[in-house]
Each structure stands twice: as structure tokens, then as C-alpha cells.
C-alpha atoms as a printed R data frame, in Angstrom:
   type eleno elety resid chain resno       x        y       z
1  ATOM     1    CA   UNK     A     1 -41.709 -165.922  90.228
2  ATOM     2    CA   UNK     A     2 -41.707 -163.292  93.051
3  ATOM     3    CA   UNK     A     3 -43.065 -159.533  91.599
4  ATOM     4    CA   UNK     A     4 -41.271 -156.899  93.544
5  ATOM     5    CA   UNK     A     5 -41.453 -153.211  93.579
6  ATOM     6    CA   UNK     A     6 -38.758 -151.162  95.754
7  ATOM     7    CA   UNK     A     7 -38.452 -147.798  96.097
8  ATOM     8    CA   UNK     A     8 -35.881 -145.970  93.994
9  ATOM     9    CA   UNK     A     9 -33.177 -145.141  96.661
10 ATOM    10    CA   UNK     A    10 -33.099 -148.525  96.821
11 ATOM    11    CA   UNK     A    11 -32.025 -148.713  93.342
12 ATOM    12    CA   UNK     A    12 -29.789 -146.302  93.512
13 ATOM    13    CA   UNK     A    13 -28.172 -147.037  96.292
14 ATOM    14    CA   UNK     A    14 -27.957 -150.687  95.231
15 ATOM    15    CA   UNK     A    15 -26.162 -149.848  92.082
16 ATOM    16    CA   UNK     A    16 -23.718 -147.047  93.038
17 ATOM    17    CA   UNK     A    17 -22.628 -148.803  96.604
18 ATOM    18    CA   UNK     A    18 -18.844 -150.258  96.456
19 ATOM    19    CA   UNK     A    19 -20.196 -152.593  99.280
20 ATOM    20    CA   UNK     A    20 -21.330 -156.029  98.130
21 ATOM    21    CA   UNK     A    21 -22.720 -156.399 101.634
22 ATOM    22    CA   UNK     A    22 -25.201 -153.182 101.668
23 ATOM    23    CA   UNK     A    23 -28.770 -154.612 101.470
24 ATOM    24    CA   UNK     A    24 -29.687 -152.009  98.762
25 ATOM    25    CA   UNK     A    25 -26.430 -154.237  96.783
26 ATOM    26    CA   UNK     A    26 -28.020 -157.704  98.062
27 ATOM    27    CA   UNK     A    27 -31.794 -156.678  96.456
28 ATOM    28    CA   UNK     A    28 -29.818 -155.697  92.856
29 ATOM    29    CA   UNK     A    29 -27.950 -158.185  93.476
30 ATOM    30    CA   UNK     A    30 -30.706 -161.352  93.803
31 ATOM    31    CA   UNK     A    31 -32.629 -159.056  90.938
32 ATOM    32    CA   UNK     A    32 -29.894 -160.084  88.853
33 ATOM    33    CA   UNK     A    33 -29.441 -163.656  89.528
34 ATOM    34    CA   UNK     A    34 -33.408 -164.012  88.896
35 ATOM    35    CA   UNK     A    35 -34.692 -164.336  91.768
36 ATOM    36    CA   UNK     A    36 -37.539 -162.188  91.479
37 ATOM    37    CA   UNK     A    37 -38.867 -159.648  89.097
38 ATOM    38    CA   UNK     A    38 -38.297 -155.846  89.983
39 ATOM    39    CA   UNK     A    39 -41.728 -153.885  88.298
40 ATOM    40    CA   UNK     A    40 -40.833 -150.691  87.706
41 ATOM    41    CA   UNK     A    41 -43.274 -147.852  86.944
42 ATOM    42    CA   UNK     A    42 -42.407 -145.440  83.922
43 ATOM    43    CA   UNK     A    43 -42.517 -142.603  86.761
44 ATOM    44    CA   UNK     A    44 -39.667 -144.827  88.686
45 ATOM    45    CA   UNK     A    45 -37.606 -144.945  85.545
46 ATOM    46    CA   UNK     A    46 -37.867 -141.244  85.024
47 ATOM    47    CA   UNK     A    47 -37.063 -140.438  89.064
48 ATOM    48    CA   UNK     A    48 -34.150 -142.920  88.763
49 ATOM    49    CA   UNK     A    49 -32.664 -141.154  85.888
50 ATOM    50    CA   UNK     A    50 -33.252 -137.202  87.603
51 ATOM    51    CA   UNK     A    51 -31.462 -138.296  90.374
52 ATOM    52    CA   UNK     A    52 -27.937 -140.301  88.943
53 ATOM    53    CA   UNK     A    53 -28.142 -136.574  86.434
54 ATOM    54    CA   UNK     A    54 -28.038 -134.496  89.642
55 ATOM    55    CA   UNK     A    55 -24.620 -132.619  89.365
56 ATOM    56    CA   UNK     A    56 -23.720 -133.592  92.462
57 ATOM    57    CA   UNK     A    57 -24.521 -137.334  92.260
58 ATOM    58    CA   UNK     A    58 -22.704 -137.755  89.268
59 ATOM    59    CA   UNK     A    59 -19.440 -135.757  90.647
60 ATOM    60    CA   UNK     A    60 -19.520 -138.047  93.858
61 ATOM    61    CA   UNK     A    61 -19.834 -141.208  91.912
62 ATOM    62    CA   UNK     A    62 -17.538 -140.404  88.927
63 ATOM    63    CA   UNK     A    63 -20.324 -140.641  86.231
64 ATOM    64    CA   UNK     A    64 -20.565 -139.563  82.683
């Protein structure tokens, strides 16, 4: 199994974009079917979570 680490607007990106062909959408995307394992530090995690809070990412991208 591959071990990858990518950075978070990667992650981001990859899991707000409407656009299956984005390549931030193709890395969640062949995360998910197993291709390889995303690592993920605890300070990742935390920065992911900051930014989809930020006001203005959450008004943009309708989330609750």
C-alpha cells in the first residue's frame, strides 16, 4: 500500500469541488477507492477543520 501525505488545500479543495475532474477531486477520490493511504498529522486535522469553520468558507460552500 502507497503512504501519502498531501497538503491540506488539497483536501479541501478535493472535498468541496463540484468538479469530478479537479485533481484535488481525483486524489480524494483514489483515497477513497483504496488506493493509497492519506497520513494525516493531528496538526493537519486541526488546520483542515479552522479553515471549512472560516465564516466565509462555510457561506461560499453552504455548510453547517
Amino acid at each position: 500500500m502507497i503512504n501519502a501525505v498531501v497538503d491540506t488545500n488539497v483536501v479541501v479543495a478535493g472535498v468541496l469541488t463540484g468538479s469530478p475532474t479537479s485533481a484535488s477531486r481525483m486524489v480524494i477520490d483514489r483515497q477513497r477507492d483504496g488506493d493509497f493511504l492519506l497520513l494525516l498529522s493531528p496538526a493537519t486535522l486541526l488546520e483542515i477543520q479552522e479553515v471549512l469553520a472560516l465564516p466565509q468558507m462555510r457561506a461560499i460552500h453552504h455548510l453547517t
